[in-house]
Each structure stands twice: as structure tokens, then as C-alpha cells.
N, C-alpha and C positions, 0 to 999 in steps of 0.2 A: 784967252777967251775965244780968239779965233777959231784954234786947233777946238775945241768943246761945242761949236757953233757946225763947225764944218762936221763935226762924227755925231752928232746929235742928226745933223741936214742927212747923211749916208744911211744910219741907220732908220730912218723914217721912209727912204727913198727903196731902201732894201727888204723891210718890211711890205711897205705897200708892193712892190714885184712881186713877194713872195706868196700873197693875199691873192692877186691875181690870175698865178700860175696856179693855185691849189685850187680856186675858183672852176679854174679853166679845165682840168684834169676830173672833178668831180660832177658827174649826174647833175642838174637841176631837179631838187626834188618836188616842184613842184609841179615840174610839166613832164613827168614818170609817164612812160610807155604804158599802155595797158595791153595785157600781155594776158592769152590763154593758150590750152594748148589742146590741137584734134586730140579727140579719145575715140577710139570706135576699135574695141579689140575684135571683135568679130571680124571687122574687117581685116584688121593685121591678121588672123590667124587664116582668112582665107586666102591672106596674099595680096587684097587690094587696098587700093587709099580709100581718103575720104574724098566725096566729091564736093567740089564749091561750084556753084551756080550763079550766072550774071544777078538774079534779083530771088527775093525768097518767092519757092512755086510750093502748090500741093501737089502730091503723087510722086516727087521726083522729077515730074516732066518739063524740068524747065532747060533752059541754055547754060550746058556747063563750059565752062570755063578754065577749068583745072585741077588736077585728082592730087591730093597731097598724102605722104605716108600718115601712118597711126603715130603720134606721140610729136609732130610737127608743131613747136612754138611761133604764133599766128600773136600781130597785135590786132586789136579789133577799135573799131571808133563810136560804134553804136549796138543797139539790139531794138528788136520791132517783133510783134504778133501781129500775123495771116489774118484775113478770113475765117481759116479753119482752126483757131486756135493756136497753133505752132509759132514757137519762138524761132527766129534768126536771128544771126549775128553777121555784121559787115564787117569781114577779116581784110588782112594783108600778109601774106603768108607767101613767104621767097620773093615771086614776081607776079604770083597768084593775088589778083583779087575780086571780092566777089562775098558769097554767103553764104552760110554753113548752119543749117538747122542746130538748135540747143540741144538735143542729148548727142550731140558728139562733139562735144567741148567740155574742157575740165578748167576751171579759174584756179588759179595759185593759190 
């Protein structure tokens, strides 16, 4: 009854590690990265990035902050409309961060 007590105790104790470890190895899915990515092929074919900007500006004329390539996977944490209509997006992209106007972003 012993021997049955103690492999019944291992198995539950082995179990529950195993529960843990897989736990530990997989994603939380509920607190998932949101994830988009620069699109701006005009830019790629002319050879420049996209530019990020400390805060969304109109005309471009704002405080850039970081040029990233075309097709750069950026997470973002929000999006906000201007003044002038135009959507941004608050990325984080390598060490780049900052805000990238909506038509040059692609969502998954």
C-alpha cells in the first residue's frame, strides 16, 4: 500500500513539473504582442526607411526620432487621429520608438 501511495505521490508531483515547464515554454495568449509591420514600398525601392516621429505631426515636420527599413516588424500599443484627419500609430520597433502614420503600416 505504501509502494502505491508513494508512485501515485511521484506521479502527481511529475505531472504537476511537467504542467509547469510547458506553461513556461509557451506564449501567454492572452497578453499576445500586437504586432504590425512598416510597409512603405516606394520607400524600399527608393532605398530609404520609413521615418518614426517623437509624436504624430502634420506635413512631416515633426522631431524624428528613427528611420526604420520597409517591411520592419514594429509592436504598437495604441493609434490616435490628428487635427488634420491622419491616423498614427505608437510603435516600438528594434530601439526605435515613436509614431508612424497609418498608410505605412500593414497588420497581420
Amino acid at each position: 500500500m505504501k509502494n502505491k501511495r508513494l508512485l501515485l505521490t511521484l506521479v502527481v508531483v511529475l505531472g504537476a513539473t511537467l504542467l509547469i515547464v510547458l506553461s513556461l515554454e509557451k506564449p501567454n495568449e492572452t497578453t499576445s504582442e500586437k504586432v504590425l509591420s512598416l510597409n512603405c514600398p516606394g520607400c524600399d525601392q527608393a532605398g530609404v526607411g520609413v521615418m518614426i516621429f517623437r509624436r504624430p505631426t502634420t506635413g512631416g515636420d515633426g522631431e524624428l526620432v528613427g528611420i526604420e527599413p520597409h517591411g520592419t516588424r514594429c509592436t504598437y500599443t495604441t493609434k490616435t487621429v490628428i487635427a488634420d484627419g491622419s491616423y498614427w500609430w505608437q510603435v516600438a520597433c528594434n530601439n526605435t520608438r515613436g509614431w508612424v502614420e497609418d498608410h505605412l503600416i500593414t497588420l497581420p
